[in-house]
C-alpha positions in Angstrom: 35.0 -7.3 12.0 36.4 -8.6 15.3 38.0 -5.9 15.9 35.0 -4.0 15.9 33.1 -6.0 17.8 35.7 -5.9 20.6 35.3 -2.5 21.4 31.1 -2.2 21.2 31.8 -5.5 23.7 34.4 -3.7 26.0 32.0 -0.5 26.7 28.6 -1.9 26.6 29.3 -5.3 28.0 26.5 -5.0 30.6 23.9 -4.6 27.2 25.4 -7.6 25.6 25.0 -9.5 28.8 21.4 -8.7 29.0 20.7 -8.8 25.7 22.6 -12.5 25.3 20.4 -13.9 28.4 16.9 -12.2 26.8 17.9 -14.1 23.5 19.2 -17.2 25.5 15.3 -18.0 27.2 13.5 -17.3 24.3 15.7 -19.7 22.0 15.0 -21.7 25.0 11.7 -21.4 25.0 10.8 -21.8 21.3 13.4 -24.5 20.7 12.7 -27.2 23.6 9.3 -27.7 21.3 11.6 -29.2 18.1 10.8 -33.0 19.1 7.3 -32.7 18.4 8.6 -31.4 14.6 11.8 -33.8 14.0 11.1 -37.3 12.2 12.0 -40.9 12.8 13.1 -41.6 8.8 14.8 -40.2 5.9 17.4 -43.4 5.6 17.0 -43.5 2.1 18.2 -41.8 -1.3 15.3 -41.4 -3.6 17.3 -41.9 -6.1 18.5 -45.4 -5.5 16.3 -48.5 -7.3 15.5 -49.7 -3.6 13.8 -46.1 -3.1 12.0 -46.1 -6.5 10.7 -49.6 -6.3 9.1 -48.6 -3.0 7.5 -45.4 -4.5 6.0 -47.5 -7.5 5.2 -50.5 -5.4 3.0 -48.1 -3.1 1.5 -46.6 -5.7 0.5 -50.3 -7.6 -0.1 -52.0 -4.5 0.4 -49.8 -1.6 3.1 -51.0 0.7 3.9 -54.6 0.4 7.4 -54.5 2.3 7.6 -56.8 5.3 7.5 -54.3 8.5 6.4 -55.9 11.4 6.8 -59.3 12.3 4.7 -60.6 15.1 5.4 -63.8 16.8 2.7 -65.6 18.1 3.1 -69.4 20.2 1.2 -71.3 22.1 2.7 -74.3 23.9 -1.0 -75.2 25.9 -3.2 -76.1 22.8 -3.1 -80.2 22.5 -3.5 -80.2 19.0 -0.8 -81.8 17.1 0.2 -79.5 14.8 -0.8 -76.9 17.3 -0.5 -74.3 14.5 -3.4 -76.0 12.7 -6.0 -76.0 15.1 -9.0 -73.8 14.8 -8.5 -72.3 17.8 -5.4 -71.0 17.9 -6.5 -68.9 14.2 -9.5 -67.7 16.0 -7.2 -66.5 18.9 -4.2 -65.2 16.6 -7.3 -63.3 14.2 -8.8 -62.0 17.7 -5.7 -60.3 18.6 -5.3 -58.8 14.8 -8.9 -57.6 14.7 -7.6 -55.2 16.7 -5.4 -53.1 14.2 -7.4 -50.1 12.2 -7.8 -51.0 8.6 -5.5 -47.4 7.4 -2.9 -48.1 9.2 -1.7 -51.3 6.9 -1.6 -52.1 3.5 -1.3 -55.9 4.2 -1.7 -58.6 7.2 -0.4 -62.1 6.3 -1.0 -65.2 8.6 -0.3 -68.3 7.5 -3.5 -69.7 7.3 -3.9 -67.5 4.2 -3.5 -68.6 0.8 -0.6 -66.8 0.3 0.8 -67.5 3.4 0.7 -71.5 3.2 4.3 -71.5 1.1 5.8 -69.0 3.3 7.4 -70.9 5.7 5.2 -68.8 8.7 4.7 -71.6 11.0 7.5 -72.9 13.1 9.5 -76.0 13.2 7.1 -77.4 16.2 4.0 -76.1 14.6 3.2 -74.0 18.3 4.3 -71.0 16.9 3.3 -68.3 13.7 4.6 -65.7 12.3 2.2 -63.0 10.9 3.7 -59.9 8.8 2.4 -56.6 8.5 3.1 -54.3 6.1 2.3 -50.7 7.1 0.3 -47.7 5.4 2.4 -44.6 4.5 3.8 -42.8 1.6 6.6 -42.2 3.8 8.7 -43.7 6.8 7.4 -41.1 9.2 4.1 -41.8 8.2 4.6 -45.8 8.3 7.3 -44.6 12.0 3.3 -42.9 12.9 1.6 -45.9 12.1 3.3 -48.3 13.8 3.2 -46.4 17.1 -0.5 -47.1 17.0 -0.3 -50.5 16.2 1.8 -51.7 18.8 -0.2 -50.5 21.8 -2.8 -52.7 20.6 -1.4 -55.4 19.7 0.7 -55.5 22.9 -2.5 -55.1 25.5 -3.1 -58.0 27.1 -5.0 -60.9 26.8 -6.0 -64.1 28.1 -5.8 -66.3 25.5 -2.7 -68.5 26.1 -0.4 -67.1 22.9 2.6 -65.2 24.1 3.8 -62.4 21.5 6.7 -61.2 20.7 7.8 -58.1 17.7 10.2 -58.3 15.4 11.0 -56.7 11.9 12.7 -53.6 10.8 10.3 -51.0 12.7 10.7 -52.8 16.1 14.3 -52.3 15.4 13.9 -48.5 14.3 11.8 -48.0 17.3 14.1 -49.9 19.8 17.1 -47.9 18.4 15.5 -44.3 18.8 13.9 -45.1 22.1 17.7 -46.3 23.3 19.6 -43.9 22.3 17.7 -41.6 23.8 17.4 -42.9 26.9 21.2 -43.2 26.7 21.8 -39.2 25.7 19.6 -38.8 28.7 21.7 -41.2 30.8 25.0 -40.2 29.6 24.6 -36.4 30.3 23.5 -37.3 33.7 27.0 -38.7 34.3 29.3 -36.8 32.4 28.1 -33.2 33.0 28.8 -33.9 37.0 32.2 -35.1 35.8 32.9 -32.8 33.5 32.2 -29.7 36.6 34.5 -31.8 38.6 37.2 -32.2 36.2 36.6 -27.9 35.2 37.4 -27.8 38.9 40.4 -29.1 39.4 41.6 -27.4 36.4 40.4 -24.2 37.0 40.6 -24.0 40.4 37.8 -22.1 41.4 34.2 -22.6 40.9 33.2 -19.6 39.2 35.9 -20.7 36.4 35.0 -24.1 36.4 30.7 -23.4 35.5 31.4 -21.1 32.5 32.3 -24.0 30.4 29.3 -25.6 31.3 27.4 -22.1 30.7 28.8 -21.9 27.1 27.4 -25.9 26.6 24.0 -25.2 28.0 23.9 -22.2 26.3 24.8 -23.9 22.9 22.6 -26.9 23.2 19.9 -24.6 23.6 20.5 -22.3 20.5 21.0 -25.0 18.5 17.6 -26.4 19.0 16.0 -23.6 18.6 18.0 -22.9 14.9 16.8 -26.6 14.2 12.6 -25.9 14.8 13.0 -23.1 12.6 15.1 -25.4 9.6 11.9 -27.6 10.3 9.6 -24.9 9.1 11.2 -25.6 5.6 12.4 -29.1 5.0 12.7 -32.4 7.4 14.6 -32.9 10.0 15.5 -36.3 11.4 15.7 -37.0 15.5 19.1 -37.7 15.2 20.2 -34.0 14.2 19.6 -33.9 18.9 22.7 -36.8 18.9 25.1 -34.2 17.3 23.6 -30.8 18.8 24.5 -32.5 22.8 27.8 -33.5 21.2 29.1 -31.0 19.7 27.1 -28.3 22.1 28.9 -29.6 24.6 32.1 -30.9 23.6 33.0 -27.1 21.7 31.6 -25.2 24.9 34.4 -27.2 26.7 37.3 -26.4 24.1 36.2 -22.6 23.5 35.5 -22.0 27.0 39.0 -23.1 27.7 40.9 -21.0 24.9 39.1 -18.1 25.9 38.9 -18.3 29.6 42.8 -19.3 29.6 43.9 -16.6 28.0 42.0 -14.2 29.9 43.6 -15.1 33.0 47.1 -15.3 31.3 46.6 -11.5 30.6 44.8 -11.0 33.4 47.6 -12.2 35.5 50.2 -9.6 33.5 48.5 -6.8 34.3 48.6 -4.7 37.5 46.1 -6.3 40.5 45.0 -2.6 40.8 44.5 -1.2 37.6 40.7 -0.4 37.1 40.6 -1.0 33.5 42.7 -4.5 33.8 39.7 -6.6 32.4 39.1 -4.7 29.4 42.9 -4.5 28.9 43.3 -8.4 29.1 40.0 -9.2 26.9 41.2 -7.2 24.4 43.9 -9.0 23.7 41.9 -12.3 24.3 39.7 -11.6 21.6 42.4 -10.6 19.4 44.0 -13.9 19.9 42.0 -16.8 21.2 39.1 -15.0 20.3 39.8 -15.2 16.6 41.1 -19.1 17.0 37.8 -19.4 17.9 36.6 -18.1 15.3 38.3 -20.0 12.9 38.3 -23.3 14.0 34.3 -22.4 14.5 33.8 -21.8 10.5 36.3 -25.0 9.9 33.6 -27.4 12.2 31.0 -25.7 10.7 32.4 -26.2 7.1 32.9 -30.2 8.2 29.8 -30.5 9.1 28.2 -28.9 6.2 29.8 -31.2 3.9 27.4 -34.2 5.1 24.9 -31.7 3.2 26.1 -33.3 -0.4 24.6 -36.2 1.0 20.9 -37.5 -0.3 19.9 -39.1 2.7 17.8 -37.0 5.0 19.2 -38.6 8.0 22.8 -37.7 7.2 21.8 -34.0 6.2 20.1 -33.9 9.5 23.4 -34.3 11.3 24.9 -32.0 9.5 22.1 -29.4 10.4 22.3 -30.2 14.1 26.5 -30.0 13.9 26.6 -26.2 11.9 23.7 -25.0 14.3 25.6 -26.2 17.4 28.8 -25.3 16.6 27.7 -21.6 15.4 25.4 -21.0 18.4 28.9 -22.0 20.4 31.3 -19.3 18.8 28.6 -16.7 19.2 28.5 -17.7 22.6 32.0 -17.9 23.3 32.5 -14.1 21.4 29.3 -12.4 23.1 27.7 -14.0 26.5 31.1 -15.5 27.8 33.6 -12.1 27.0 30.5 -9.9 28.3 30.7 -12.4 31.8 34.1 -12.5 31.9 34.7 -8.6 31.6 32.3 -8.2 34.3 33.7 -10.1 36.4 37.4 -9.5 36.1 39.2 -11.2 38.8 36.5 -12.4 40.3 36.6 -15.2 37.9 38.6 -16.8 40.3 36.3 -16.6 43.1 35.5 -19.9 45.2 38.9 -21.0 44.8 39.5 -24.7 45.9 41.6 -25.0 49.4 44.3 -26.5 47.2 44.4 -22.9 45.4 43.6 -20.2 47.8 46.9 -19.0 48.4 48.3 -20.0 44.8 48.6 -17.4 42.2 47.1 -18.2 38.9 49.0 -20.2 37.0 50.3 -19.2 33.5 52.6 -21.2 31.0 56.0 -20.1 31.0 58.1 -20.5 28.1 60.4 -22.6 29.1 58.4 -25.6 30.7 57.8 -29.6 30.2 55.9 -29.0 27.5 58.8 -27.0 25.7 61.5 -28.9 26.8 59.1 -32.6 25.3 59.2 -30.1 22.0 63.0 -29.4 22.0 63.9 -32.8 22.6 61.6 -33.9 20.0 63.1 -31.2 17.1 66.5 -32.7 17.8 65.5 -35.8 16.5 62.6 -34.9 14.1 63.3 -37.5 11.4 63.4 -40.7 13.5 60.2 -39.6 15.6 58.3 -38.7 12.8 58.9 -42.1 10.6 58.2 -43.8 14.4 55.1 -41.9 14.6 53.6 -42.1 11.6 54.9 -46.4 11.4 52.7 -46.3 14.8 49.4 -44.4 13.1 49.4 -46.2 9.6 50.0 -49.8 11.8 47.1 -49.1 13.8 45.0 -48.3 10.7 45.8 -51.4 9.3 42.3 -53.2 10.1 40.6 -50.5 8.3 41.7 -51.7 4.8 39.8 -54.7 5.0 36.7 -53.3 6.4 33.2 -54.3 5.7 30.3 -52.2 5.4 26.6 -52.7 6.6 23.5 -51.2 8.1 21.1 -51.2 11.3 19.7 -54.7 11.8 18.1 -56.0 15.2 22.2 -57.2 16.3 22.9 -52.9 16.7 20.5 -53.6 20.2 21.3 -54.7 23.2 21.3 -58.6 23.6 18.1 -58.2 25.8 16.2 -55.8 24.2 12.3 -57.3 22.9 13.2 -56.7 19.4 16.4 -58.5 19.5 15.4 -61.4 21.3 12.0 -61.7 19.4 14.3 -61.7 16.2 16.8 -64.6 17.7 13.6 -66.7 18.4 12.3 -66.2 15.1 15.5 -67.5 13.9 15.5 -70.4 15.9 12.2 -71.7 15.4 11.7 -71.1 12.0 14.5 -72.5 10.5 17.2 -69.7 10.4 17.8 -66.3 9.8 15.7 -65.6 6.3 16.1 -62.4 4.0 13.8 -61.1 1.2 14.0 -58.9 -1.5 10.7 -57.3 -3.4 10.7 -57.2 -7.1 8.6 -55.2 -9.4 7.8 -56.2 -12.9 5.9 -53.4 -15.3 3.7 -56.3 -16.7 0.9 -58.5 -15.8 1.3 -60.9 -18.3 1.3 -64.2 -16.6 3.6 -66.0 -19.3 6.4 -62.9 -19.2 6.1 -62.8 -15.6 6.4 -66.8 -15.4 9.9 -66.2 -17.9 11.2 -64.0 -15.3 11.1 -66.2 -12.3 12.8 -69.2 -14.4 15.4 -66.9 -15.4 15.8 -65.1 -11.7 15.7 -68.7 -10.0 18.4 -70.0 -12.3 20.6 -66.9 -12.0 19.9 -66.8 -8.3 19.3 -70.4 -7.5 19.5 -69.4 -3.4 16.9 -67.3 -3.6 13.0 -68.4 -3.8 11.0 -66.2 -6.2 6.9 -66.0 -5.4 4.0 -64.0 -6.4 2.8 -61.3 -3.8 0.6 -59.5 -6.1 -0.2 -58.7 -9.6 -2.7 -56.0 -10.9 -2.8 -52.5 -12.7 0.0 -54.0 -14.8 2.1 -54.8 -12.8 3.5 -57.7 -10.8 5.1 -57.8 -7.6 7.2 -61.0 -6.4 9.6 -61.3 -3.7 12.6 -63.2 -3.7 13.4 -65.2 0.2 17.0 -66.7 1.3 18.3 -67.9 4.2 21.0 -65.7 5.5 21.4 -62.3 7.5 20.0 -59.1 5.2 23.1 -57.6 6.1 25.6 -60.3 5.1 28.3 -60.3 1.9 26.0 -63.4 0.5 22.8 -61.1 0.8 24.4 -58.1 -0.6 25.7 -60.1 -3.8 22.5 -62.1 -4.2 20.6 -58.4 -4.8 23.2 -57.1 -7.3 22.6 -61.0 -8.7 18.9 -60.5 -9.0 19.5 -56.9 -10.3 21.8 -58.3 -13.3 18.7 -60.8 -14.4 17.0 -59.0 -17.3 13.1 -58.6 -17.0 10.1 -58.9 -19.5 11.4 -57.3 -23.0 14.9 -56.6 -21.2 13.3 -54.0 -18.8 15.1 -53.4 -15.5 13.0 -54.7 -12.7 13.4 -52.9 -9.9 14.8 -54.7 -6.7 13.6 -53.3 -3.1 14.0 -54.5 0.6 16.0 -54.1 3.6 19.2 -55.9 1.8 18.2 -53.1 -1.3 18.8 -50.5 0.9 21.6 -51.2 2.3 23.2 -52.4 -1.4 22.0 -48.8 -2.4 23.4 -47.0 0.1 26.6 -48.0 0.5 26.5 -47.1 -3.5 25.4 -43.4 -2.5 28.1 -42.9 -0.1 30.5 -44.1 -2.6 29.4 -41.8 -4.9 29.0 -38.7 -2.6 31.9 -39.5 -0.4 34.5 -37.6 -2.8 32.3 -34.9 -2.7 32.3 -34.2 0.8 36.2 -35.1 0.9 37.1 -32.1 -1.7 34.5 -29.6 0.1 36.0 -30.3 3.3 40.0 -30.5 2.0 39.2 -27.1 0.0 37.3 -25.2 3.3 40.4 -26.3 5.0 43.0 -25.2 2.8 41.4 -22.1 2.4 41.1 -21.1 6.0 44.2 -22.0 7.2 45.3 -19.9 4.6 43.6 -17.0 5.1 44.4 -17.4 9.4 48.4 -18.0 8.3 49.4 -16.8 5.6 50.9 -20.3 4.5 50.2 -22.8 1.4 52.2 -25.3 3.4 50.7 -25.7 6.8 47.2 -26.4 5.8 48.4 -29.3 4.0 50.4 -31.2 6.8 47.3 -30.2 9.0 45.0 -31.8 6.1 47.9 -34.9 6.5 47.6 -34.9 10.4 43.9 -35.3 10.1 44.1 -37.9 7.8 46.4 -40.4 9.8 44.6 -39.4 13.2 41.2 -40.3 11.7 42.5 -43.5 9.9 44.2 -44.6 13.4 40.9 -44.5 14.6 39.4 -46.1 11.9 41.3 -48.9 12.3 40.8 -49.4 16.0 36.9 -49.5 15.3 37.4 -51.8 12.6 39.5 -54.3 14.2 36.9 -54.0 17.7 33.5 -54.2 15.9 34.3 -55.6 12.5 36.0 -58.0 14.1 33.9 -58.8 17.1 36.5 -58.1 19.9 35.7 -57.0 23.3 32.0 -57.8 23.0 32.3 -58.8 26.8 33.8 -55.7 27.8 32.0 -53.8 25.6 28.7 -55.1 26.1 27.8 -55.8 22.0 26.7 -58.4 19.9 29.1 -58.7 16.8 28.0 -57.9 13.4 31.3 -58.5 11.5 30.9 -54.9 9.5 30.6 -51.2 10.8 27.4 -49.4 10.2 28.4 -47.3 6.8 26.7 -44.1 8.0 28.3 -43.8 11.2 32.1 -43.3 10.3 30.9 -40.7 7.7 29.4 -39.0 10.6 32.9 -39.5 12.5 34.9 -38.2 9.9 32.8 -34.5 9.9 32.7 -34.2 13.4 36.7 -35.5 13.8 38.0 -33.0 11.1 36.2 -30.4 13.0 37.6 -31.3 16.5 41.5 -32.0 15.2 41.2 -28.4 13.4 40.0 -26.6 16.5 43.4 -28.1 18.4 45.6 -27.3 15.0 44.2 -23.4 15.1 45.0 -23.4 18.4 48.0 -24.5 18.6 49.3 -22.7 15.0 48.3 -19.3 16.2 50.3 -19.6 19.5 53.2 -20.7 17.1 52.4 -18.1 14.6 52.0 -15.0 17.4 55.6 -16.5 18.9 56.7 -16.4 15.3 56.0 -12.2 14.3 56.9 -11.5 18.1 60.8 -12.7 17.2 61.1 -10.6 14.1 63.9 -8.4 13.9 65.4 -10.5 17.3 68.5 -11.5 15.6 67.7 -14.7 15.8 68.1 -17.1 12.1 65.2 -18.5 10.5 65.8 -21.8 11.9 66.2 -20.0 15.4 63.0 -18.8 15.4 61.2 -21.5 14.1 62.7 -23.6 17.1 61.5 -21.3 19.6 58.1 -20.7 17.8 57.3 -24.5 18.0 58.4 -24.8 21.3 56.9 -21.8 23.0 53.5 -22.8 20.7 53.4 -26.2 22.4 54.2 -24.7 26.0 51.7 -22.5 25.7 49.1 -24.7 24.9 50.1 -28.1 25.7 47.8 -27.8 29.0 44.9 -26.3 27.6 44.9 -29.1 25.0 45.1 -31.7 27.1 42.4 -30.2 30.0 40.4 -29.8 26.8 40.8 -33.3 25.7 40.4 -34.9 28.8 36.9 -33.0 29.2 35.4 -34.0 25.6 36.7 -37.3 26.0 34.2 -37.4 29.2 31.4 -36.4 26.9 32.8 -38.7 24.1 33.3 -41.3 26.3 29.5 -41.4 27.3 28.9 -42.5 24.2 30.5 -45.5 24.7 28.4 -46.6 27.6 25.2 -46.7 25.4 23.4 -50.1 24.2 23.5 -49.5 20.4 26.6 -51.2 19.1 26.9 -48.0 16.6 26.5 -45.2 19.6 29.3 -47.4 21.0 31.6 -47.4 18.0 31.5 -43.5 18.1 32.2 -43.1 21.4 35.3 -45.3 21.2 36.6 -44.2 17.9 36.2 -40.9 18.4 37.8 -41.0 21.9 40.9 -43.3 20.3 41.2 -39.9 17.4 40.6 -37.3 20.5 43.4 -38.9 22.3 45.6 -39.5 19.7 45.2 -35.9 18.1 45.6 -34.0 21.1 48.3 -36.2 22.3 50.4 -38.1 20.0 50.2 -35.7 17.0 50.0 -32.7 18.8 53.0 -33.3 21.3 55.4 -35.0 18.7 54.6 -35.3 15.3 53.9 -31.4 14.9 57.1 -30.4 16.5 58.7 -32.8 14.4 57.2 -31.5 11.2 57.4 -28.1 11.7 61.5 -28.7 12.6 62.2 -30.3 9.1 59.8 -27.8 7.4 62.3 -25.1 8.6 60.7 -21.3 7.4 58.8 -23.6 4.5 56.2 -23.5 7.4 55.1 -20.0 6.8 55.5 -20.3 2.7 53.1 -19.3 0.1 54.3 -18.0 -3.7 54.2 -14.8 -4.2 50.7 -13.4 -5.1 49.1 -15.5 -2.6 51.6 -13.7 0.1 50.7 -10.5 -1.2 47.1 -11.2 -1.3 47.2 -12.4 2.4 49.1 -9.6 2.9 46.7 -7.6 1.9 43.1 -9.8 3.0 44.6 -11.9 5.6 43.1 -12.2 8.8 45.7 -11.9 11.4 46.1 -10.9 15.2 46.5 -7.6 16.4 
């Protein structure tokens, strides 16, 4: 297939061109409308009690889940309590007249009867807390309804009461308006440093935009793939964090493969031979071209594993990570190949002074990079068990992780939301949790049973009525704690194990719920997406190298980069280190959906340096057939000239995504910064450690067992392979 494609590209690369840039605007133009058609939820498995619960509480009660906290104080009003002064209720009421009737379910001061026993007002009785619970079947509809609430409840007026928001949604919202504003932030710095950087490798500006052509390019595509996947399902805001990422960060490395081999031909051919582009694109297609292609299916594969997953939100990254990374092999096969063919050796045109009178460089086979490789096959045994000593010690921390999810400590220290919540905790007495609970009976006596039996089982928690009617009976269950603590997590699994009215299972909801429920769905999908990725893997290495054995160390390789990185996020933001340097407020657990997202997008980016290094190894390998050489000769010289060759390219590579990485890392939510810097710690270890030392050292004790496979899967790849030419 490649091969044909190669030759309709070499004569009719001026109609691919055209045809590339005609396709390019109109993705652009249909795809930059997406955000109006991407939602703001889809955190939860529908599956889980927590998200069952929440259906039948809605459809008893409607929504009775605490969403919005306001904060209201007043520290003019005489009155001694001030919080029981007429006044300040007329004032606080005034403000909440305010609020349309359908966009909440429930508004609870605590001057209402319901409110009087639930510890509202503040320790110096000049402050309130009012909840809101929001109108929605769903969390984009309640996301909707929020947005205009707040306007009007944060217009202002002269009363004397200051306000402050709190609660889950002013967290959601503070989140997605954030990391936005960081994405927007970030590419603003690293996109200028990643030209820069293209530059100085390169060495000519013509060189150094394509790579930035191929991200654009890519970005673009992607969002445009991602509209149309909204026509027929949801797709959450987040899917955009992934498309820049990956758009970007795979733009850089296939740019590079392709562009750097180019020029290597390029450079072996004749200056004045009229057909010299064609010639060395060819062969750059046939090569780099189809490492491309691989390691494009093998991200793509990665990704699409996080589609096992029941929460929208993690499908949704999955969706942004295939469409970028397809729309970036296309790009790199069609729009960049039809450029570069056109061009010729003008892609070195606006050469830097440093270069002008430089040739272009190639990699010989006998430089530092092959000489680091030598050195290490001499010794392979004792830098191998250093190595891999090195890797397992620094993924130590991650055996004792703890797990989480978002509460108002992922924002920045000074963002509303988090400071409203630390004055709410404060004021009121500490940090409090809640948990809903939904009985199937109205029976006063039953229901009366059950909160004996929860408060003796649970004797932290406080069990009250919210609501009973239809019946059914809604309580909720209050402790003092962080939702997102062990305590918290084991006092909902506690409540859970308490048997209702005629041993029914009542079902348990609330933000400590969801995260008890989720971190049971990944559990439970996890292994899924482990054997979908392992088998794509296994399988296209295969089929690219005719070998049952190198697919495996590479699936080995992966597994000690990634944990290495594990562990350095652990020990940072599980442990609360570096919060200074870092900017964070510690949590003491990682967020359990972020390193799920990690591990997709890092078995992705480790493959695409694996294929490309492999295929130079593999191309060195069938070039010394029938040289004379022994098995073990050849296997030396493969490694070594399979390093050489693309030591440099990984490494510019590297360097370049760890810019884009790295911006990552810069951004105010404490889990945007944990994927910048454990992805940058696997980036740099992957392309530097593994790549330069424990590789060579492998493939020197794995002799010819590199290229092994039994005998009818030899035959068969043989026969179905997908090899060079």
């Amino acid at each position: 297939m490649l091969n044909r494609w190669t030759r309709v590209l070499l004569h009719r690369a001026k109609a691919v061109l055209v045809t590339g840039v005609i396709v390019t605007i109109a993705a652009s133009a249909y795809g930059l409308g997406v955000f109006d058609s991407l939602g703001k939820g889809g955190f939860d498995d529908p599956a889980t009690d927590s998200a069952k619960e929440l259906v039948a509480e809605q459809a008893a009660f409607g929504n009775k889940a605490i969403d919005v906290v306001l904060l209201y104080r007043s520290d003019t009003l005489k009155a001694d309590p001030a919080a029981a002064d007429s006044e300040f209720a007329r004032d606080v009421a005034a403000r909440l007249a305010v609020i349309p009737g359908d966009a909440v379910t429930s508004v609870l001061t605590p001057w209402m009867p319901a409110g009087r026993d639930a510890g509202l007002v503040s320790d110096d009785q000049h402050a309130v807390q009012v909840l809101i619970s929001l109108a929605g079947a769903g969390q984009d509809d309640q996301s909707d309804n929020n947005e205009r609430i707040l306007p009007l409840l944060e217009r202002p007026v002269d009363d004397g009461l200051s306000l402050d928001i709190a609660g889950p949604w002013a967290v959601y919202t503070g989140v997605n308006e954030t990391v936005s504003a960081d994405l927007a932030r970030a590419e603003l710095i690293t996109l200028p440093i990643v030209l820069i950087l293209s530059l100085l490798i390169f060495g000519s500006l013509v060189a150094a935009l394509m790579p930035v052509m191929v991200g654009a390019i890519s970005v673009l595509g992607a969002l445009a793939i991602v509209r149309l996947i909204t026509n027929v399902g949801e797709v959450s805001i987040f899917s955009i964090n992934v498309i820049s990422l990956l758009g970007m960060g795979l733009a850089i490395d296939y740019a590079l493969f392709v562009i750097s081999r180019f020029r290597e031909e390029l450079a072996e051919l004749p200056t004045d031979d009229p057909d010299a582009s064609r010639k060395a694109m060819r062969i750059t297609l046939a090569t780099a071209g189809r490492t491309v292609l691989f390691s494009g299916f093998t991200v793509a594969a990665a990704m699409s594993a996080l589609l096992v997953f029941p929460q929208n939100f993690l499908r949704s990254l999955g969706y942004g990570g295939i469409a970028a990374t397809l729309v970036g092999v296309v790009t790199a096969l069609t729009i960049l190949p039809a450029v570069l063919v056109l061009l010729g050796r003008r892609i070195d045109n606006g050469r830097m002074p440093w270069r002008r009178h430089r040739p272009v460089e190639t990699d010989t086979e006998h430089g530092a990079w092959a000489r680091l490789a030598h050195a290490v096959m001499k010794r392979p045994v004792v830098v191998m068990v250093a190595v891999v000593g090195l890797l397992l010690l620094v993924a130590s921390p991650f055996l004792g992780v703890k797990w989480g999810s978002v509460d108002y400590r992922v924002l920045p220290p000074d963002h509303p939301a988090h400071v409203a919540a630390e004055k709410i905790n404060e004021q009121f007495a500490g940090e409090k949790s809640s948990a809903n609970l939904l009985l199937s009976t109205g029976d006063q006596t039953q229901v009366d049973q059950y909160v004996e039996r929860a408060r003796a089982a649970v004797p932290a928690a406080a069990v009250l009525p919210v609501a009973s009617e239809n019946g059914k009976t809604l309580l909720r269950a209050t402790w003092s704690g962080n939702s997102q603590d062990e305590t918290s997590l084991d006092i909902v699994r506690d409540l859970r194990d308490v048997p209702g009215p005629g041993e029914e299972k009542v079902l348990v909801g609330g933000l400590t719920a969801d995260t008890v429920d989720l971190l049971g769905s990944i559990k439970t999908h996890l292994p899924w997406m482990a054997g979908i990725i392992v088998a794509v893997m296994l399988v296209l290495l295969f089929l690219a190298f005719g070998s049952v054995v190198l697919p495996i160390k590479a699936v080995l390789m992966n597994v000690l980069s990634i944990s290495a990185s594990f562990g350095v996020i652990t020990w940072i933001f599980g442990g609360g280190r570096l919060e200074g340097f870092l900017d964070y407020s510690a949590t003491g657990f990682l967020d359990a959906t972020q390193p799920i997202f990690m591990l997709a997008i890092l078995v992705g980016l480790s493959m695409d340096y694996e294929v490309f290094l492999l295929s130079r190894v593999r191309e060195q390998w069938d070039r010394t057939a029938g040289s004379g050489l022994t098995p073990t000769e050849r296997n030396t010289d493969a490694v070594a000239v399979g390093v050489q060759k693309t030591g440099r390219i990984i490494t510019s590579a590297a360097l370049l995504l760890a810019v884009v990485i790295g911006g990552f890392s810069t951004s105010g939510i404490v889990f945007m910064k944990m994927i910048g810097v454990g992805m940058l710690v696997a980036l740099l270890v992957d392309a530097t450690i593994v790549r330069a030392l424990l590789v060579p050292a492998t493939m020197k004790l794995l002799g010819r067992w590199n290229w092994w496979a039994p005998g009818p899967l030899r035959r068969f790849w043989e026969r179905y392979g997908i090899r060079e030419s």
